[in-house]
N, C-alpha and C positions, 0 to 999 in steps of 0.2 A: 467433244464434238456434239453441237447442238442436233438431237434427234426427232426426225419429223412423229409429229402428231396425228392422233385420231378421235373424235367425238363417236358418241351412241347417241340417237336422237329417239325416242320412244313414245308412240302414238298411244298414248294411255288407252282409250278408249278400244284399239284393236287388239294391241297388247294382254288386257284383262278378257276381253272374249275368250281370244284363241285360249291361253291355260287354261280359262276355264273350261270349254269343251274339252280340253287334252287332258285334264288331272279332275272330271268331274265333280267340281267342288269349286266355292270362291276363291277366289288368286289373291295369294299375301305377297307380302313384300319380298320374305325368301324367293316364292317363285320367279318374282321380277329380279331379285339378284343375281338366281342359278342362271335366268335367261342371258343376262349379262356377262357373268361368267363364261357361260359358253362361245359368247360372240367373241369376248377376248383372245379364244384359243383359236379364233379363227387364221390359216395358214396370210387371209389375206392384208392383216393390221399386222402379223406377225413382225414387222420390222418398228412398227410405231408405238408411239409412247400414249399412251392413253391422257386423254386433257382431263374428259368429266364425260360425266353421263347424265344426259338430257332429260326428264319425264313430261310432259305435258299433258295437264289436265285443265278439268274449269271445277269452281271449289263450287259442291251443292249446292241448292238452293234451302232454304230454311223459313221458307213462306210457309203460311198455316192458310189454307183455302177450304172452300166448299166442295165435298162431294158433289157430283153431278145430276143422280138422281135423288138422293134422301136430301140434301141439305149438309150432312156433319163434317163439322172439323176436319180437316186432317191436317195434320202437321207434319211437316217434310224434316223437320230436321227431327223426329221422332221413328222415322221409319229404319226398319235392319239397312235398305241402302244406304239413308246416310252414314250413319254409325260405323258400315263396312267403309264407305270412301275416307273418311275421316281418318280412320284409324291403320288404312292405308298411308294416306299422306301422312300421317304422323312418324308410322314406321319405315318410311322411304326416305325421306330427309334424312333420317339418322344414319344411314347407308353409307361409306364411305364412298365419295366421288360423285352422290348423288346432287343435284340441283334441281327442286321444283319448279317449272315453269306454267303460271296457271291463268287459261281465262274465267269466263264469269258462265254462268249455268241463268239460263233465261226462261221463266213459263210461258208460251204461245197468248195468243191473246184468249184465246176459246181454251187453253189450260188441259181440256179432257179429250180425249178423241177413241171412239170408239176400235176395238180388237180388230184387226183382220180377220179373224176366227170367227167372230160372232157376228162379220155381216154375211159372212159365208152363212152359215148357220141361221141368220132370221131371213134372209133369203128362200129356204128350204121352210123354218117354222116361223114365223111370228110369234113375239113372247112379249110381255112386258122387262122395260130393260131394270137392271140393276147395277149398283154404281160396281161392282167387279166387271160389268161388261166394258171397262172404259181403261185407258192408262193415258196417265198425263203426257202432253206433245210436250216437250223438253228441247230447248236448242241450245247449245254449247255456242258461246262467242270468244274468237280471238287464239282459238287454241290451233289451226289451222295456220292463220296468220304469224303466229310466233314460232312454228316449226319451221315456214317457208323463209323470215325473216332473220331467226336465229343461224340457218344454212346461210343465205346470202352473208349475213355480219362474219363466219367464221371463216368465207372463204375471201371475202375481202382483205378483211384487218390477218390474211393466212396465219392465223390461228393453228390451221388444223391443215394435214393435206389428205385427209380422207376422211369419210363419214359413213357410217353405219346407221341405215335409218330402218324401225320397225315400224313397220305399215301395209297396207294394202289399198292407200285412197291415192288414185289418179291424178288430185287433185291437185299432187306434187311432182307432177312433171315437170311445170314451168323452172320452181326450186332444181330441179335434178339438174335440168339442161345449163341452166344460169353457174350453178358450182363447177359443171366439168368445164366450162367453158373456162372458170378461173382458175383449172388444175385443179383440182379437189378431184379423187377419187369415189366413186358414189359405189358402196354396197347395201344393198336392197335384202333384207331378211324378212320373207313374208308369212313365218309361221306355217307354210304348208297350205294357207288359202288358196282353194281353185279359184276363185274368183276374180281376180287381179288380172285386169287389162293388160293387154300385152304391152300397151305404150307406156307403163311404168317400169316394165321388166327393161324394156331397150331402152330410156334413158337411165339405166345404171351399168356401172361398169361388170359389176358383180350382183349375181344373185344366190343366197343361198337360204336353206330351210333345215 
């Protein structure tokens, strides 16, 4: 007897926050497994057959640009971040069940943008600036889009009749309402974030942390 299915959909970019505040340190792949793990033992897939599990990210940039104020080099694909996201994905593929889904990693046009912290701060002092007063504006493209798109493809082609998504962006309301609507069961895992809109929490069927 053909057994209904379940997807894990995982907002990389929330997903590695939240561990990280929770296990005080950078999040590996194990983390992302055990996370996985747990969802599985959730009472609410408990009758479904697991299809795969989703990761979406956008693969670093590896531009070499100008510091802001000195002028130097920097090289992005030289920094601990990249190195750590790389070697993330490298070890998350290997995962059984796992499927990378990745968009692109885009630098702003102005590239630099000063700390929140330090206009707090030259507000109060005036200093001359330095290129640690600054962190590059970073946009992620596509990865948004393929969470919302890969929902709708599973509950059309019904693939799946329930989903498990790890998030906390609003963003996926439209995604949530669209799938219940096709039957697809929506459970919402948001890692214990306060911050989560209540309109994400009611279009899912299930919330849990």
């Amino acid at each position: 007897m053909f057994q209904a299915r379940y997807a894990i959909l995982l907002d990389r970019g929330f997903v590695t926050k939240k561990l990280q505040e929770r296990n005080r340190r950078p999040t590996t792949a194990d983390d992302v497994n055990a996370l996985c793990d747990r969802l599985r033992q959730s009472p609410h897939v408990a009758s479904y057959e697991l299809l795969r599990i989703y990761y979406y990210d956008a693969w670093p940039s590896d531009e070499s640009i100008s510091r802001p104020v000195s002028g130097d080099v920097h090289n992005l694909a030289s920094t601990p971040r990249f190195r750590h996201s790389q070697s993330l994905f490298d070890q998350i593929v290997m995962k059984p069940g796992f499927a990378l889904r990745m968009g692109e990693t885009r630098l702003l046009a102005d590239k630099w943008k000063l700390k929140p912290s330090v206009v707090r701060q030259l507000k109060q002092n005036p200093r001359t600036l330095t290129d640690a007063d600054f962190v590059l504006d970073i946009n992620q493209k596509g990865v948004d889009m393929r969470i919302g798109m890969d929902m709708a493809r599973l509950a059309l082609r019904e693939l799946v009749r329930a989903i498990v998504v790890v998030t906390g962006d609003s963003d996926f309301v439209p995604a949530f309402k669209f799938v219940r609507r096709e039957g697809v069961k929506v459970i919402l895992e948001t890692l214990g974030h306060r911050a989560v809109r209540p309109d994400l929490k009611h279009h899912a069927d299930f919330v849990i942390s």
